[in-house]
C-alpha positions as MATLAB code, in Angstrom:
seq = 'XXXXXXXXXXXXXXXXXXXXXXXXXXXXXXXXXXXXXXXXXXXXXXXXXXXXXXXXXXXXXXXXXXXXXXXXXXXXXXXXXXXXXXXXXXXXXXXXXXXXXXXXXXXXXXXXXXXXXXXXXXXXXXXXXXXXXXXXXXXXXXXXXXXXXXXXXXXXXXXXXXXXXXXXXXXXXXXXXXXXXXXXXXXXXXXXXXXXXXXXXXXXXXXXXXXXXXXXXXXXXXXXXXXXXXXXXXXXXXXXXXXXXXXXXXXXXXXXXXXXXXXXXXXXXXXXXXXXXXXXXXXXXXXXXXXXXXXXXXXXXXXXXXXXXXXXXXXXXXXXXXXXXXXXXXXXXXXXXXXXXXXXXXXXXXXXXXXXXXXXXXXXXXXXXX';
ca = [
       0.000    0.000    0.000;
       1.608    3.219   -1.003;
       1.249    5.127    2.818;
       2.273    8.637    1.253;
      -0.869    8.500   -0.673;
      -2.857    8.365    2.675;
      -0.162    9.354    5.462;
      -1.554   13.177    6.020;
      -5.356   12.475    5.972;
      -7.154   12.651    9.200;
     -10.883   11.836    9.329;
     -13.050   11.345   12.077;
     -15.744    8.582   12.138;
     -18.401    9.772   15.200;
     -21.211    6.836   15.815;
     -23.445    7.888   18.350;
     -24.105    4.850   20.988;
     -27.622    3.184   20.797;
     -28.872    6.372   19.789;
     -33.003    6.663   19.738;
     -32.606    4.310   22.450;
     -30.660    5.943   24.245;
     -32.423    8.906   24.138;
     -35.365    7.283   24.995;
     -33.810    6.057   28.275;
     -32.310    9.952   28.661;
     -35.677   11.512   28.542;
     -37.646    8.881   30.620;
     -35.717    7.249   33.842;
     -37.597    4.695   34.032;
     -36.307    2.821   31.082;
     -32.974    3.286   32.084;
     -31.149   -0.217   32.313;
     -34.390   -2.055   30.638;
     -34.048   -3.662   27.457;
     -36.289   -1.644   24.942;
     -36.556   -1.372   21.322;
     -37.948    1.827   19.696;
     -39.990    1.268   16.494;
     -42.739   -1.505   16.081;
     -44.853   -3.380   18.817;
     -45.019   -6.636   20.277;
     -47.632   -7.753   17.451;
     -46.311   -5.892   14.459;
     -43.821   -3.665   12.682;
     -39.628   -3.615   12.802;
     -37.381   -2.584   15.051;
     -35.657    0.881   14.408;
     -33.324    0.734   17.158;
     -32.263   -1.493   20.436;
     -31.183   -0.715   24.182;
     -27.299   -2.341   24.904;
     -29.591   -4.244   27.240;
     -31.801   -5.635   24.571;
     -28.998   -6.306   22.166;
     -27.380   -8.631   24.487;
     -30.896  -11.347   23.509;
     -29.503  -10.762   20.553;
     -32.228   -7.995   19.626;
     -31.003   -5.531   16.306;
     -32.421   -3.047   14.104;
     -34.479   -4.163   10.568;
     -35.283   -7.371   12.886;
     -39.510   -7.573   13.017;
     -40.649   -7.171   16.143;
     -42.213  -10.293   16.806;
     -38.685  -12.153   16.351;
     -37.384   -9.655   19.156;
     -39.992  -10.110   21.107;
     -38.859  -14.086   21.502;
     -35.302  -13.407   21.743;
     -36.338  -10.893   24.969;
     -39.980  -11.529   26.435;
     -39.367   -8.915   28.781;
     -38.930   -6.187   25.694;
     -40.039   -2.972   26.097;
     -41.305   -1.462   22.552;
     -41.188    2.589   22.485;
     -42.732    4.650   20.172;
     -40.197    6.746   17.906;
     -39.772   10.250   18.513;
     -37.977   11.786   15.113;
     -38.432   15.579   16.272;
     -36.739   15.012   19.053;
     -33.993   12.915   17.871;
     -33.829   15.398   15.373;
     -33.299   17.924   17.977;
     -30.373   16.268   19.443;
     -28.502   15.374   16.300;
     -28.421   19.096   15.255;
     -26.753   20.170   19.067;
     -24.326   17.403   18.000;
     -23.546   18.156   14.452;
     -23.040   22.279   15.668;
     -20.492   20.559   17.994;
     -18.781   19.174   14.627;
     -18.444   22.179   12.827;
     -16.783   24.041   15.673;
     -14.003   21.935   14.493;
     -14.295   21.657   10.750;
     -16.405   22.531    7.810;
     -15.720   18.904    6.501;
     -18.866   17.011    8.038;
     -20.610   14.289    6.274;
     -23.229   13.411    7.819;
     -24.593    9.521    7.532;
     -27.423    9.680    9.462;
     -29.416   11.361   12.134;
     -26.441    9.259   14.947;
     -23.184    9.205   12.954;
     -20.844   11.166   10.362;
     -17.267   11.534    9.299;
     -15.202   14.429   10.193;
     -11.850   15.186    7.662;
      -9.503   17.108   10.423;
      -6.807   17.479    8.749;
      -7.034   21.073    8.690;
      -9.006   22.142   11.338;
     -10.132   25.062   13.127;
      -8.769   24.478   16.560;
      -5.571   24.244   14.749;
      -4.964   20.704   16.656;
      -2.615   18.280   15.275;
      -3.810   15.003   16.774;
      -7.027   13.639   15.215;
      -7.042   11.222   18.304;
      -7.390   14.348   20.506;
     -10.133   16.036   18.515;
     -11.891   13.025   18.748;
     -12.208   12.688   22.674;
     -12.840   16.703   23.513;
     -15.481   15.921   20.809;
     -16.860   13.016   22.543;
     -16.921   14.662   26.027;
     -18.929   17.721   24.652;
     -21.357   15.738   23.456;
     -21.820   14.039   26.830;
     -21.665   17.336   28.522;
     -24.028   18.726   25.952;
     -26.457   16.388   25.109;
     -25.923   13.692   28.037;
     -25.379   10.852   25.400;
     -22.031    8.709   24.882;
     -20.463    8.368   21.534;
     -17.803    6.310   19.702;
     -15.005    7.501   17.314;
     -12.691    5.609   14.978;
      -9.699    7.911   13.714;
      -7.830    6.469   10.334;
      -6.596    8.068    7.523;
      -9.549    7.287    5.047;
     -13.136    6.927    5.510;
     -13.647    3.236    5.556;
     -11.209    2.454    8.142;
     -12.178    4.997   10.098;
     -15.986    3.465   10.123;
     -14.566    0.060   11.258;
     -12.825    1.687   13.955;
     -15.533    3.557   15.273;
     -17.078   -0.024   15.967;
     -14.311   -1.697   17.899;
     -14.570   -0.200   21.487;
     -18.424    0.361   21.618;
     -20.059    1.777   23.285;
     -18.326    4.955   24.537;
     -15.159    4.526   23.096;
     -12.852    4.849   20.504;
     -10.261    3.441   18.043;
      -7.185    5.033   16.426;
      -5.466    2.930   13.631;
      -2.476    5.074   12.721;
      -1.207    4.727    8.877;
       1.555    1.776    9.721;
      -0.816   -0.037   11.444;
      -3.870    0.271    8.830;
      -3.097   -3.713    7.029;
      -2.368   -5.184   10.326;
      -5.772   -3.730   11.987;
      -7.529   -5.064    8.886;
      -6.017   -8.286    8.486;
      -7.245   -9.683   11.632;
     -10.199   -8.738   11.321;
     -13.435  -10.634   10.555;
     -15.159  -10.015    6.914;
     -18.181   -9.507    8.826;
     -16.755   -6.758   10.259;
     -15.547   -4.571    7.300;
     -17.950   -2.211    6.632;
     -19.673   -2.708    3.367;
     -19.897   -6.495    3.779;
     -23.308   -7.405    4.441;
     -24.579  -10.708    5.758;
     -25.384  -12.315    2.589;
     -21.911  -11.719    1.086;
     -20.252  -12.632    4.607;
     -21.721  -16.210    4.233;
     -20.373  -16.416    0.592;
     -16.859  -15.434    1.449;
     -17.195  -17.951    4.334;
     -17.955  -20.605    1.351;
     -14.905  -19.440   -0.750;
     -12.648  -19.701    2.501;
     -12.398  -16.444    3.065;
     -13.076  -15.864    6.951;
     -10.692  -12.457    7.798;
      -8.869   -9.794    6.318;
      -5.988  -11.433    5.947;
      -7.677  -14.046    3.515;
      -9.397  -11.587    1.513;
      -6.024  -10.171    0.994;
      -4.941  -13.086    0.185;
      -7.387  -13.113   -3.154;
      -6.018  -11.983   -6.252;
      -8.579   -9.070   -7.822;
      -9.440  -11.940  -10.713;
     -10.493  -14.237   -8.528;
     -12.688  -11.576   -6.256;
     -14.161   -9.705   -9.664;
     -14.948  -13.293  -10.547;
     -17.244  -14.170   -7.591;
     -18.544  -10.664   -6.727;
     -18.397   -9.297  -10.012;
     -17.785   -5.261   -9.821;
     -17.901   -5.412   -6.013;
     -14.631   -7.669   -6.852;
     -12.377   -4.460   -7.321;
     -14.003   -2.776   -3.646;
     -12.914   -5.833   -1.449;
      -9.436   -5.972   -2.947;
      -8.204   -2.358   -2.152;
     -10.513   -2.447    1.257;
      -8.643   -5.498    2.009;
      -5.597   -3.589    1.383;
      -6.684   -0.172    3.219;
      -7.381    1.781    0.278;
     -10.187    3.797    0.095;
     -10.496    7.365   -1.740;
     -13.696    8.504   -1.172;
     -13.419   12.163    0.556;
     -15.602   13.909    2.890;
     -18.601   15.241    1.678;
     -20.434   18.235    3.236;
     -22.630   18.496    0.836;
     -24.453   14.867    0.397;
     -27.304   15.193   -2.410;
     -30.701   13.454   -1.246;
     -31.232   10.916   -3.639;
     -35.219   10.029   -2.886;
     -37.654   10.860   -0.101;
     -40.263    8.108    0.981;
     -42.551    6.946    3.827;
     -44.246    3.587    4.672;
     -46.434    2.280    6.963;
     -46.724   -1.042    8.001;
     -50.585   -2.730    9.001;
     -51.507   -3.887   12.653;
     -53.360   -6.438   10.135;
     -52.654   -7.721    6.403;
     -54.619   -5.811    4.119;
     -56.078   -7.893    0.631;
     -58.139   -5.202   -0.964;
     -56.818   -2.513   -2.882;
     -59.484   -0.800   -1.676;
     -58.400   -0.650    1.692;
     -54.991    0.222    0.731;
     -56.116    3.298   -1.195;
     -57.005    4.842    2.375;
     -53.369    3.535    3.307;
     -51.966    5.940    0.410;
     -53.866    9.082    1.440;
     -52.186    8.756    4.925;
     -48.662    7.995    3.473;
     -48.824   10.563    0.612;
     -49.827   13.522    3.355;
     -46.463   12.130    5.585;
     -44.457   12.761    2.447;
     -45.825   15.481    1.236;
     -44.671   17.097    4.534;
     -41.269   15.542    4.044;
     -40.994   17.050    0.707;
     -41.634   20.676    1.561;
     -39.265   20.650    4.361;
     -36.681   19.020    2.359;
     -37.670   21.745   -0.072;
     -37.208   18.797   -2.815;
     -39.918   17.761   -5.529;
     -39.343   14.447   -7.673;
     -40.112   13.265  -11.316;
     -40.260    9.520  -10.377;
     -42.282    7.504   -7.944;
     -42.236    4.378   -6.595;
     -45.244    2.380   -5.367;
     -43.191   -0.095   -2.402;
     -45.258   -3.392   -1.211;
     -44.485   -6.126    1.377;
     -46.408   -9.341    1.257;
     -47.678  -11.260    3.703;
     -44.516  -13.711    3.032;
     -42.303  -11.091    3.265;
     -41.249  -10.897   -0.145;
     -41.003   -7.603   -2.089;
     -42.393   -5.364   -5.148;
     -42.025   -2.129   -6.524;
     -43.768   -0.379   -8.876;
     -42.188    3.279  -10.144;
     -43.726    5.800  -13.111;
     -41.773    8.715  -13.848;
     -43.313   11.617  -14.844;
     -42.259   14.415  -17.236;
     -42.321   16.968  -14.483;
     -41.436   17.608  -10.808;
     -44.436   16.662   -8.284;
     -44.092   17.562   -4.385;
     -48.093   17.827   -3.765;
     -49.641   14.882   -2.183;
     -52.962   15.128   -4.416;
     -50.865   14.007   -7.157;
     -48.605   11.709   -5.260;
     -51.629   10.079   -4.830;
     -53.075    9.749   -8.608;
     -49.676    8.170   -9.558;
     -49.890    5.691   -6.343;
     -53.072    4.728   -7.123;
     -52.107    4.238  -10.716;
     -49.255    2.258   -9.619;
     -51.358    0.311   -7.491;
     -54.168   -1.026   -9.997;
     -51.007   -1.967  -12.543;
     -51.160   -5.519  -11.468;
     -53.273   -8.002   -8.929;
     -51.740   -7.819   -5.297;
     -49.658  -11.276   -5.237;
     -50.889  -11.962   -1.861;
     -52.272   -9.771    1.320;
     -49.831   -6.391    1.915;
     -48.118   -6.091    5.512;
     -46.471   -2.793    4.286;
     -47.105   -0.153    1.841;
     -44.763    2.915    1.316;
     -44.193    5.932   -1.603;
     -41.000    7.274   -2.691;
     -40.071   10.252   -4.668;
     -36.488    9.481   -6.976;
     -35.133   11.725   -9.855;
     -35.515   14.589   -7.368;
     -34.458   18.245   -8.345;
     -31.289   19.057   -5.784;
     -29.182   18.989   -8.741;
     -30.816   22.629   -9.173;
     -29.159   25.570   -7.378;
     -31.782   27.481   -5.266;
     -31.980   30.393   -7.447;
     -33.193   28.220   -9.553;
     -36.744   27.573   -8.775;
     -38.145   24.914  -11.652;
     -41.919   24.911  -11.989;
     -44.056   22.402  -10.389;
     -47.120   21.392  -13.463;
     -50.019   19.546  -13.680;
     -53.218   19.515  -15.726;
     -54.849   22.124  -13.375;
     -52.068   23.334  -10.994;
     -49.072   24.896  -11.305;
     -46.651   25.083   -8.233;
     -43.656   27.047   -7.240;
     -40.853   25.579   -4.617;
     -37.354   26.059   -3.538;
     -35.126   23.165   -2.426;
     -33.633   20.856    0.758;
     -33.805   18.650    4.529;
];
């Protein structure tokens, strides 16, 4: 690995610890030390985020909550609270650009930080990272973890190796060893389906993924081939991002009961449309294509999209085009979850440019972004 390519970048990976959760317990003592899981209920829905104490049954986000409910009877489901979580994770991102103006921001709970020039003027990353982690604490009463590398992908593994309320510095020297004995399932970008696969092929750490020629990974994962030989090897250009475009804008809803009528689901789409139409307009985004999402009562998956020849953000016609979308074809079975997406969206547009919203009888005016 050529080190000089890599040796003067700093970057900052901050993952905030159990975050709605953790908020949950923040804001209401009572839950503090209980295993809980906000998102979903004991009959229905998924699981948007687990307590430490619920994760230790074994209970994890995108799990349904039914299936966490039998890894922890004594579960305690909470009802999400985005405003507020909101709230928080703009205290914590001011924190971040006290420091630097490079912040890319993940998610509502985590984003990288490039210090490498940085307004304290600090030289050690390491150092930025725990005065960081201790204002947020001070700040916000929450715990956070940091992983400190010289690129963005190590930095994300890193972030993940002393959780919770830690963190992880893997100098340049020591960026191949770090990854070498590491678990696949570990490097970031390696979900569980691929895990297994490389588990097939023999390949069970870093060290034997390095081991791989790039023919023989482009082979088995096809373009992903090239990714896993230069993670394997540390390499990894991407930079920080301030500016991260939105690239759609949806809400679902999944049923307390399977629904077999498209009837009933019409009702379903008025609700969901109105959620995203209010997403829209304070993301200041509209979108050309939609996409009609459905989960079956087996679980499996369909999506039905239509893209239009204009930009849409009002629900009234987010709604035509759902319904359209939704009388293409005979349900397959009886629908656990419906949601509506907006893709092809506008942000490529600066804000002084304000494109025209049109339909048959309206014609709307908007700015842009969340």
């Amino acid at each position: 690995m050529d080190s000089n390519l890599f040796a003067n970048r700093k970057i900052i990976h901050i993952d905030m610890d159990a975050f709605y959760a953790s908020v949950e317990q923040m804001d209401n003592p009572e839950l503090k030390g209980l295993p809980i899981a906000v998102g979903g209920s004991e009959q229905r829905g998924v699981v948007s985020a687990a307590s430490y104490e619920a994760r230790k049954f074994g209970v994890r986000s995108a799990m349904s909550s039914i299936h966490a409910k039998r890894l922890c009877p004594e579960l305690i489901f909470v009802r999400p609270r985005f405003d507020r979580y909101k709230e928080i994770s703009k205290k914590i991102r001011k924190i971040f650009l006290e420091y630097t103006d490079l912040v890319e921001p993940l998610s509502l709970d985590e984003a990288y930080l490039d210090v490498t020039v940085n307004k304290k003027g600090m030289p050690s990353a390491t150092l930025i990272a725990q005065e960081i982690r201790k204002r947020i604490l001070t700040e916000t009463g929450l715990t956070a973890s940091a992983g400190i590398s010289i690129n963005k992908f190590v930095a994300k593994v890193a972030s993940d190796y002393n959780k919770p309320d830690g963190q992880k510095t893997v100098n340049p020297e020591e960026v191949e060893a770090f990854l070498e004995q590491l678990d696949i399932k570990k490097f970031y970008g390696i979900g569980k389906v691929t895990a297994e696969k490389m588990y097939q092929l023999g390949i069970f750490t870093g060290l034997d993924l390095k081991q791989k020629s790039r023919e023989f990974l482009e082979k088995h994962f096809s373009n992903s081939g090239t990714y896993y030989y230069q993670i394997s090897r540390g390499i990894h250009h991407s930079a920080v991002k301030p500016n991260r475009t939105i690239k759609s804008v949806g809400a679902e809803r999944t049923f307390f009961e399977n629904l077999s009528s498209e009837i009933f689901l019409e009702d379903k789409i008025i609700n969901i449309a109105d959620e995203l139409e209010k997403r829209l307009q304070r993301s200041k985004i509209a979108g050309k294509t939609i996409t009609l999402k459905l989960k079956y009562s087996d679980f499996s998956l369909q999506t039905r999209s239509k893209t239009l020849p204009y930009f849409i953000s009002d629900k009234n016609l987010i709604i035509d085009v759902a319904k359209e979308l939704l009388y293409q074809e005979r349900l397959k079975n009886s629908v656990r979850l419906l949601g509506i997406s907006l893709h092809n969206l506008n942000n490529q547009f600066s804000k002084d440019t304000e494109p025209k919203q049109k339909s048959i009888s309206i014609q709307l005016q908007f700015n842009f972004k969340d």
